[in-house]
PDB file of N, H, CA, C and O in Angstrom:
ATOM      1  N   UNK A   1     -20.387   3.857  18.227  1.00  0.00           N
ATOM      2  CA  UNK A   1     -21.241   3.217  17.263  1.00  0.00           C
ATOM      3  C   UNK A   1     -20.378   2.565  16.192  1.00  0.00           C
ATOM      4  O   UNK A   1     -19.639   3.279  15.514  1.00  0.00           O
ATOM      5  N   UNK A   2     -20.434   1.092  15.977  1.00  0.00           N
ATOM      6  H   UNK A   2     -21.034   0.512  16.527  1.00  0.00           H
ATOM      7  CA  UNK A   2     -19.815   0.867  14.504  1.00  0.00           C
ATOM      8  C   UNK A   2     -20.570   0.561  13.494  1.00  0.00           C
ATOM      9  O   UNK A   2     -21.783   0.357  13.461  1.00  0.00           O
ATOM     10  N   UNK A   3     -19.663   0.538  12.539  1.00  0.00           N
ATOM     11  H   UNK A   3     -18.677   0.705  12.565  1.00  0.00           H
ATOM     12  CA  UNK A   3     -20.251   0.198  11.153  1.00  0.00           C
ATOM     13  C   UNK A   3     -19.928  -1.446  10.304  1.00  0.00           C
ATOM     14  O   UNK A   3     -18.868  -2.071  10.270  1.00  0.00           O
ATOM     15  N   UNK A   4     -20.859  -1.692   9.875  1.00  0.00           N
ATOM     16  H   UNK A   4     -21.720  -1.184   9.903  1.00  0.00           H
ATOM     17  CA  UNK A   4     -20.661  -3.216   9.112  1.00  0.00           C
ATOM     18  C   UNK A   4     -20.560  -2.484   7.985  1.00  0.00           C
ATOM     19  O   UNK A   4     -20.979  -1.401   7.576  1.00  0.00           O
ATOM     20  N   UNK A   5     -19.555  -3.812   7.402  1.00  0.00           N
ATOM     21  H   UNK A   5     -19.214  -4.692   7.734  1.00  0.00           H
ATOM     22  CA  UNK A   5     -19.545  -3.760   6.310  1.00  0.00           C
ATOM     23  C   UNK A   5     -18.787  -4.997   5.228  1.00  0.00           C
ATOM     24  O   UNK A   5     -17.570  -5.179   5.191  1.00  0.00           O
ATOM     25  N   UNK A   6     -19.759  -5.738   4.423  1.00  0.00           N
ATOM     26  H   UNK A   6     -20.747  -5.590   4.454  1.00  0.00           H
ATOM     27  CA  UNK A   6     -19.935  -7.123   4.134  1.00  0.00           C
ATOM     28  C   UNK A   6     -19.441  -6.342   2.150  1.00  0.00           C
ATOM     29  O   UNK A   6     -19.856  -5.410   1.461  1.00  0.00           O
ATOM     30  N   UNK A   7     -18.248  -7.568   1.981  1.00  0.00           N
ATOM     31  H   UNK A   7     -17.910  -8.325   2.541  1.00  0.00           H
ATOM     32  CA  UNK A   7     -18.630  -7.458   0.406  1.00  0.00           C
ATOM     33  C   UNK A   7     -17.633  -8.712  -0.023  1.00  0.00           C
ATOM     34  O   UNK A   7     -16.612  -8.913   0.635  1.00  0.00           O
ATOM     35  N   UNK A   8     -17.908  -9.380  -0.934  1.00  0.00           N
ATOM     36  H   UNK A   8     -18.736  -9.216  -1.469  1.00  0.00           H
ATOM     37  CA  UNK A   8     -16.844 -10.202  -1.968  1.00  0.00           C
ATOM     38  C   UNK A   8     -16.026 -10.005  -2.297  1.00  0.00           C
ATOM     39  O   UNK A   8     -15.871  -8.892  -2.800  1.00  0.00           O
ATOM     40  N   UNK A   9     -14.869 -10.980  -2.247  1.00  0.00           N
ATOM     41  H   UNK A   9     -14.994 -11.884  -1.839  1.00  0.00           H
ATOM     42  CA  UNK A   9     -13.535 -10.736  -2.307  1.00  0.00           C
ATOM     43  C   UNK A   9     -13.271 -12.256  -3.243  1.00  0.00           C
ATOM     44  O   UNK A   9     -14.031 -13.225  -3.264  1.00  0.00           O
ATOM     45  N   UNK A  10     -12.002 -12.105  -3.951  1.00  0.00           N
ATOM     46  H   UNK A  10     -11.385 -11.319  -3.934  1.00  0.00           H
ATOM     47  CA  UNK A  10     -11.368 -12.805  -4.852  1.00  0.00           C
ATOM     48  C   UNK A  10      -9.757 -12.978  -4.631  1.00  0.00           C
ATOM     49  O   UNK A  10      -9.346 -11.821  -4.720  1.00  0.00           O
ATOM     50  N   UNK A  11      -9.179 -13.417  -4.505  1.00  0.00           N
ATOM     51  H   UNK A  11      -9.513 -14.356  -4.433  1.00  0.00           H
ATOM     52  CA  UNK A  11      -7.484 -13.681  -5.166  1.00  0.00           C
ATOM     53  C   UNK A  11      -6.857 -14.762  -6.113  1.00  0.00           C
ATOM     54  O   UNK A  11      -7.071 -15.962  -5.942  1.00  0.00           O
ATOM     55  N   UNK A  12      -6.220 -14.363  -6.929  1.00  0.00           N
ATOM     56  H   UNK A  12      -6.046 -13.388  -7.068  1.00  0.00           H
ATOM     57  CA  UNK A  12      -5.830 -15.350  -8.135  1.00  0.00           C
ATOM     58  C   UNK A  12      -4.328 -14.875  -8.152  1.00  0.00           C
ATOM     59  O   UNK A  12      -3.980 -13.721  -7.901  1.00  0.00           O
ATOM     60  N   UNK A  13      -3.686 -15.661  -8.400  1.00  0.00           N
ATOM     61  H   UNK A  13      -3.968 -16.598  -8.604  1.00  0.00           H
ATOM     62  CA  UNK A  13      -2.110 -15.997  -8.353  1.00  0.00           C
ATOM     63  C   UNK A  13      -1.227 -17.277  -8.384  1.00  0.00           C
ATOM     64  O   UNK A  13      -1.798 -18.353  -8.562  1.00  0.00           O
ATOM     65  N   UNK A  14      -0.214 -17.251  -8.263  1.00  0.00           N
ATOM     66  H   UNK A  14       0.250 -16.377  -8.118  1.00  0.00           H
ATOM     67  CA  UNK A  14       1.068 -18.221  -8.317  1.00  0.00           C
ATOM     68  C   UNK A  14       1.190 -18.577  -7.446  1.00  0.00           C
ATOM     69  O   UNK A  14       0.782 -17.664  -6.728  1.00  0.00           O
ATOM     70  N   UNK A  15       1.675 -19.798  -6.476  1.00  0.00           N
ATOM     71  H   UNK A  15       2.006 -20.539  -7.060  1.00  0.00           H
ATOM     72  CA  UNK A  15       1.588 -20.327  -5.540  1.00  0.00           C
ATOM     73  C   UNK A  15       3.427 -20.154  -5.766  1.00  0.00           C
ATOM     74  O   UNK A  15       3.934 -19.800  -6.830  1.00  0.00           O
ATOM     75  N   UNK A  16       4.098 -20.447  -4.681  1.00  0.00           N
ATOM     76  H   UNK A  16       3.686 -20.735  -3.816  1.00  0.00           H
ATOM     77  CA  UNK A  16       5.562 -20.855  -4.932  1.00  0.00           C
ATOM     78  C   UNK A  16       5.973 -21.889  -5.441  1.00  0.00           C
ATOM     79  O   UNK A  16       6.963 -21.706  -6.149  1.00  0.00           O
ATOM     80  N   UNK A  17       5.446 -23.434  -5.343  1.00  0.00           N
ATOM     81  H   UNK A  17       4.642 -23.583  -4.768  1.00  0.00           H
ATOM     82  CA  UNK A  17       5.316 -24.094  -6.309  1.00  0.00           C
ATOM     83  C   UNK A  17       5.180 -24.210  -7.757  1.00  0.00           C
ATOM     84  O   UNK A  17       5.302 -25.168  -8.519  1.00  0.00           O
ATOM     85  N   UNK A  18       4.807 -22.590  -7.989  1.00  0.00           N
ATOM     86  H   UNK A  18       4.708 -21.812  -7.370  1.00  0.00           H
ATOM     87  CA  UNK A  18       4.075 -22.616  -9.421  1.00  0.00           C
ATOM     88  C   UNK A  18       2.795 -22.993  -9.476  1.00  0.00           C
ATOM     89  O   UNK A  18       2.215 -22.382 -10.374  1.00  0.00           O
ATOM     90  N   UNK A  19       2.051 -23.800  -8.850  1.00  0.00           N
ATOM     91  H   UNK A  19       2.522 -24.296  -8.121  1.00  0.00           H
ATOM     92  CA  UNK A  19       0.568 -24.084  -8.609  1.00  0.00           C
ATOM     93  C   UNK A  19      -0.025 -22.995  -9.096  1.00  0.00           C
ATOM     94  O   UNK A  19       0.779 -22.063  -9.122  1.00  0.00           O
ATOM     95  N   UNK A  20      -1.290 -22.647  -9.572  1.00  0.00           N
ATOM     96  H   UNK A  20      -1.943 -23.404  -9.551  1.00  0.00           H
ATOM     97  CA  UNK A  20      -2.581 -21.492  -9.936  1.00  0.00           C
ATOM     98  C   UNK A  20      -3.453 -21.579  -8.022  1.00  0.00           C
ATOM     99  O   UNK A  20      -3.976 -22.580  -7.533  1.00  0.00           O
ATOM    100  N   UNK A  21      -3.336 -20.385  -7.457  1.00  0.00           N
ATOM    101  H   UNK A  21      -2.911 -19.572  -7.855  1.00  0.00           H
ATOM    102  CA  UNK A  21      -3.657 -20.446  -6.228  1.00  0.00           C
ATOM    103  C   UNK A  21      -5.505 -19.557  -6.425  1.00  0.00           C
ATOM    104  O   UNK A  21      -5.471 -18.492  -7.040  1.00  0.00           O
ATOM    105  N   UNK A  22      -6.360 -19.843  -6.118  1.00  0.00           N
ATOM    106  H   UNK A  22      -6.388 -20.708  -5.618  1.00  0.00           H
ATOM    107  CA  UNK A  22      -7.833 -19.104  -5.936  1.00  0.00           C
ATOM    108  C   UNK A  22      -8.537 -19.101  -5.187  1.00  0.00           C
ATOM    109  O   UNK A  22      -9.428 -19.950  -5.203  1.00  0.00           O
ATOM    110  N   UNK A  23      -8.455 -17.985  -4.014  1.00  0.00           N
ATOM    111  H   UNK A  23      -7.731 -17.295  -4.001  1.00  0.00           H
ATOM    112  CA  UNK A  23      -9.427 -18.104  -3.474  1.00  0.00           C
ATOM    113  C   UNK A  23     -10.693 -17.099  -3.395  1.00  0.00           C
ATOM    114  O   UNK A  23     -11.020 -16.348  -4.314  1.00  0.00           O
ATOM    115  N   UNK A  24     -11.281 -17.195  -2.285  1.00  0.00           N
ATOM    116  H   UNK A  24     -11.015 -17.806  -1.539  1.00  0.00           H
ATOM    117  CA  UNK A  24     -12.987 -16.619  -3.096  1.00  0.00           C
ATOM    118  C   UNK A  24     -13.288 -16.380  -1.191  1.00  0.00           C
ATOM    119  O   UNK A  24     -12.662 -17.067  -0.384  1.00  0.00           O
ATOM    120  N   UNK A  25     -14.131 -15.514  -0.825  1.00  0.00           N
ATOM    121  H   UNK A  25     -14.640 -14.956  -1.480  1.00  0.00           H
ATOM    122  CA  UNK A  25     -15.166 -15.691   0.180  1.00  0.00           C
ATOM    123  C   UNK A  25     -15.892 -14.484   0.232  1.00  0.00           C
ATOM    124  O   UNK A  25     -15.874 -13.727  -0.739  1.00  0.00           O
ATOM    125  N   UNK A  26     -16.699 -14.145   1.521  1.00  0.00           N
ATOM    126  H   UNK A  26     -16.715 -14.760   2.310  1.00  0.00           H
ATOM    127  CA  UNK A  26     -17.157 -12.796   1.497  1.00  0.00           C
ATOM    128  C   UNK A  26     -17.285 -12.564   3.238  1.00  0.00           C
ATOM    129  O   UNK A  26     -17.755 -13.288   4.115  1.00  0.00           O
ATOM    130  N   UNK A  27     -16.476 -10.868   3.287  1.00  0.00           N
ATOM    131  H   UNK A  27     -16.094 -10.280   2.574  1.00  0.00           H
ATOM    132  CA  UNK A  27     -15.878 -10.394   4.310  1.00  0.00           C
ATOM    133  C   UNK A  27     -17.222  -9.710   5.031  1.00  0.00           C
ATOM    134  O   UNK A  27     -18.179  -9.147   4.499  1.00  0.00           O
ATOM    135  N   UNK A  28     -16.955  -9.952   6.349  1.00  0.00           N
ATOM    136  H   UNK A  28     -16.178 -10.409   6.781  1.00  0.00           H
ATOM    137  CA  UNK A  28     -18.047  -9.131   7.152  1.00  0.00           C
ATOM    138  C   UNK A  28     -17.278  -8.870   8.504  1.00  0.00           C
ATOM    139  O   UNK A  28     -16.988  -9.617   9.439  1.00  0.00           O
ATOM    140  N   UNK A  29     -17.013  -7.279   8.213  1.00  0.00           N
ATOM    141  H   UNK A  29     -17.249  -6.672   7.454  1.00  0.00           H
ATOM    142  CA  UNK A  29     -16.294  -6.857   9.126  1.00  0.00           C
ATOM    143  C   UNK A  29     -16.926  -5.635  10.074  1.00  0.00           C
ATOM    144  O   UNK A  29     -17.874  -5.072   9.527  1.00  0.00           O
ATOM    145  N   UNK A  30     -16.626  -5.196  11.204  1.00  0.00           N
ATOM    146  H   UNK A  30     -15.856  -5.654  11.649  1.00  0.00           H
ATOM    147  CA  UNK A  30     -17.121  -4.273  11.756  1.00  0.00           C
ATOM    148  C   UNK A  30     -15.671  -2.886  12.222  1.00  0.00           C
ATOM    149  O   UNK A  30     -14.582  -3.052  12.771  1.00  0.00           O
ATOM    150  N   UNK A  31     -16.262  -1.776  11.756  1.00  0.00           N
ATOM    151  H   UNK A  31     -17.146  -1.641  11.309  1.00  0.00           H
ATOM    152  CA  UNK A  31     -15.691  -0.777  12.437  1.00  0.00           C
ATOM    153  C   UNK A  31     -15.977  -0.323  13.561  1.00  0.00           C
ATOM    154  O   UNK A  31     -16.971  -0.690  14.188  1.00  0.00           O
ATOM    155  N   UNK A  32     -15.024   0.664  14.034  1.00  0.00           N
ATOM    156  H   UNK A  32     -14.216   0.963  13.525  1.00  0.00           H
ATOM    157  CA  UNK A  32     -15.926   1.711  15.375  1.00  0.00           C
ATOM    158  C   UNK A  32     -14.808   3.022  15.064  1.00  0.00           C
ATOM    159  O   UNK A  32     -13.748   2.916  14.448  1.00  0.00           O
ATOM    160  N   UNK A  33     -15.234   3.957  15.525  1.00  0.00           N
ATOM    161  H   UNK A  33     -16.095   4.043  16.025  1.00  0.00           H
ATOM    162  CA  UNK A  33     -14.869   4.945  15.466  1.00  0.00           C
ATOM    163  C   UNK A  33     -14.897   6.100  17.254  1.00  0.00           C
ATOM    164  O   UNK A  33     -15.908   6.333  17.917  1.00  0.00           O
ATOM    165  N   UNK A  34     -13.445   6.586  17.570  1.00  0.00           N
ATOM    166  H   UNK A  34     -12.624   6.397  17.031  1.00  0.00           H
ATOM    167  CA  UNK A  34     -13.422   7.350  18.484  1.00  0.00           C
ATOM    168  C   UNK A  34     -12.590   8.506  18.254  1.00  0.00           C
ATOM    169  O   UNK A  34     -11.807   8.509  17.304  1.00  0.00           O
ATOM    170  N   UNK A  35     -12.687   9.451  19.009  1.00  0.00           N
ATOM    171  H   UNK A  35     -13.323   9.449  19.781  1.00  0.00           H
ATOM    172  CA  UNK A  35     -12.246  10.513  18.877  1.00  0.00           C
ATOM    173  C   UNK A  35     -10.596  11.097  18.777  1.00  0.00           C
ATOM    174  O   UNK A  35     -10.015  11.942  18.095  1.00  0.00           O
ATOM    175  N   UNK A  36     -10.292  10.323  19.650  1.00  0.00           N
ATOM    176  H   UNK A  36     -10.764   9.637  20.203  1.00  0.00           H
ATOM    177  CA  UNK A  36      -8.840   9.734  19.560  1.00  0.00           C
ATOM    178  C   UNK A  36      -8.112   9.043  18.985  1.00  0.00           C
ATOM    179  O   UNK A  36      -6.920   9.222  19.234  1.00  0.00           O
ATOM    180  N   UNK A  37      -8.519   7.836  17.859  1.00  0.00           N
ATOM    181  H   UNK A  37      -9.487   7.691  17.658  1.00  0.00           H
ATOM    182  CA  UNK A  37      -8.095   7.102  17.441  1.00  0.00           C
ATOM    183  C   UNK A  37      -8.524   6.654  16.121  1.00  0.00           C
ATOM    184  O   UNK A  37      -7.750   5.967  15.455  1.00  0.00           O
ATOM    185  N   UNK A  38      -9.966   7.049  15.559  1.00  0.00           N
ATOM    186  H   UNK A  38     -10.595   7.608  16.101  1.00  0.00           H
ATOM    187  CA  UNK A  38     -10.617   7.773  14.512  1.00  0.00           C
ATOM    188  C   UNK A  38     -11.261   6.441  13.987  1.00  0.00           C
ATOM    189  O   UNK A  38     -11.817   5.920  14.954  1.00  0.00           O
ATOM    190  N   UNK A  39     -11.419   5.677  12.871  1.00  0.00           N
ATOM    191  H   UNK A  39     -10.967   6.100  12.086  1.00  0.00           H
ATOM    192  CA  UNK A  39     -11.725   4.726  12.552  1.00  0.00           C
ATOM    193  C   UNK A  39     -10.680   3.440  13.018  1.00  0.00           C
ATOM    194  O   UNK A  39      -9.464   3.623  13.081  1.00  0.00           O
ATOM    195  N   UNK A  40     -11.376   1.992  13.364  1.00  0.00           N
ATOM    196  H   UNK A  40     -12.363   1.843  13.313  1.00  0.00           H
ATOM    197  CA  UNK A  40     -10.335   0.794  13.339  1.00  0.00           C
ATOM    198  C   UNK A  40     -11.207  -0.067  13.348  1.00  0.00           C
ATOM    199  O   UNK A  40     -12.313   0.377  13.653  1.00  0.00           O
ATOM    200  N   UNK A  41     -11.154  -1.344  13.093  1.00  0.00           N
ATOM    201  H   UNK A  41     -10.255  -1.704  12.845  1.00  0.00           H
ATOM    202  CA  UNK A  41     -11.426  -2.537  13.059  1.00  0.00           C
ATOM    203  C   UNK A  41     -11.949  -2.758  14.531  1.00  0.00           C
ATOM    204  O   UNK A  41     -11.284  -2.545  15.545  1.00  0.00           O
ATOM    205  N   UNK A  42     -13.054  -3.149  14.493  1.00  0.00           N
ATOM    206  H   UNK A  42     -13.595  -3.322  13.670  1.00  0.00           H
ATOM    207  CA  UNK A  42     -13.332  -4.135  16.174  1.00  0.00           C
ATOM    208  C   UNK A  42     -13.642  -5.801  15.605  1.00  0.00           C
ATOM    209  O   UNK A  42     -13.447  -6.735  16.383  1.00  0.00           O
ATOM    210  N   UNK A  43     -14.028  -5.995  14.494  1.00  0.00           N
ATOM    211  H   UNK A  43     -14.186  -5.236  13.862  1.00  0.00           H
ATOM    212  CA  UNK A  43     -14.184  -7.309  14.251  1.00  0.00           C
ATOM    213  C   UNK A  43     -13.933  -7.363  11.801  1.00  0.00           C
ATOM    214  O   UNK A  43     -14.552  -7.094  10.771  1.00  0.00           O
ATOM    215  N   UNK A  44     -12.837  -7.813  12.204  1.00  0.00           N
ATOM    216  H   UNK A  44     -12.334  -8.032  13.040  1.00  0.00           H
ATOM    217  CA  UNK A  44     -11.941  -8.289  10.699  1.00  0.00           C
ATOM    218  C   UNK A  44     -12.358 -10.431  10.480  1.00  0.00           C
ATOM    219  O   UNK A  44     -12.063 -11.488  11.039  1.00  0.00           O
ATOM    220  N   UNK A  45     -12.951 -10.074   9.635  1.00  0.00           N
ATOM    221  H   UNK A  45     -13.191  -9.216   9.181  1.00  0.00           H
ATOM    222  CA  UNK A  45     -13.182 -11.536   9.496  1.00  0.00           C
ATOM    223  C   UNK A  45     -13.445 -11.930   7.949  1.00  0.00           C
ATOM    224  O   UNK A  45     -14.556 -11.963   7.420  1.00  0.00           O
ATOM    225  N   UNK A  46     -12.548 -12.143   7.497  1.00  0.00           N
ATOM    226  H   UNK A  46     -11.646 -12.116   7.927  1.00  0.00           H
ATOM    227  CA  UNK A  46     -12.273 -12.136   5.626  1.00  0.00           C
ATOM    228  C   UNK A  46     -13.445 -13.504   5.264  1.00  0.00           C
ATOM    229  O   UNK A  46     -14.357 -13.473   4.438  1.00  0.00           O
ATOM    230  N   UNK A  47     -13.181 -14.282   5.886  1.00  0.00           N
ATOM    231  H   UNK A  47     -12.441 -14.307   6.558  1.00  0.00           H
ATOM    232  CA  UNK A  47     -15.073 -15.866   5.647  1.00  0.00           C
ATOM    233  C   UNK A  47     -15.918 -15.278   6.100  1.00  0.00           C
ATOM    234  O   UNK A  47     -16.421 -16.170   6.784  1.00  0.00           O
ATOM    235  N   UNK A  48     -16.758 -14.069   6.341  1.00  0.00           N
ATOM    236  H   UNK A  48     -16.349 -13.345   5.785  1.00  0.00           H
ATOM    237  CA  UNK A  48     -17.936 -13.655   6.395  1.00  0.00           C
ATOM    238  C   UNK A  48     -18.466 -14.796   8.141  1.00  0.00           C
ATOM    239  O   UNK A  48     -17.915 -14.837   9.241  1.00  0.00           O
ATOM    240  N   UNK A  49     -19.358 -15.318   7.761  1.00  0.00           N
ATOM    241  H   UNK A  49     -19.806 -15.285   6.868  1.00  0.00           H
ATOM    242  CA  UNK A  49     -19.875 -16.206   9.221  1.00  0.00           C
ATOM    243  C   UNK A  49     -19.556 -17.387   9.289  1.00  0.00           C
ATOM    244  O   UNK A  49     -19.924 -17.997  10.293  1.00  0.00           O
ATOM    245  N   UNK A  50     -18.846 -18.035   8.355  1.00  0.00           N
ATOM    246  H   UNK A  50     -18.547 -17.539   7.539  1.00  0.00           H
ATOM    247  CA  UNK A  50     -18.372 -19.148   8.227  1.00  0.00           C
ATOM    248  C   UNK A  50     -17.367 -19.569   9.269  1.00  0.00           C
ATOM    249  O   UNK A  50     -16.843 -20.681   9.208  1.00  0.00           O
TER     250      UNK A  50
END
């Protein structure tokens, strides 16, 4: 059985250029869980459905 799990995310920083770097989206990712291997990722996707 996995688990979703959707929330907003932010990053703000320095680019190597020096540039102001920002980005923004919202993550909708799925877990699963087994007995052997305990929680992991089956679907990592930081743009949500985009």
């Amino acid at each position: 059985m996995g688990r979703v799990a959707v929330a907003d995310w932010t990053i703000e920083g320095t680019g190597p250029d020096g540039s102001e770097v920002m980005l923004s989206g919202s993550t909708a990712d799925v877990a699963v869980h087994d007995v052997e291997h305990g929680w992991r990722y089956a679907i990592d996707n930081p743009f949500g459905t985009a």
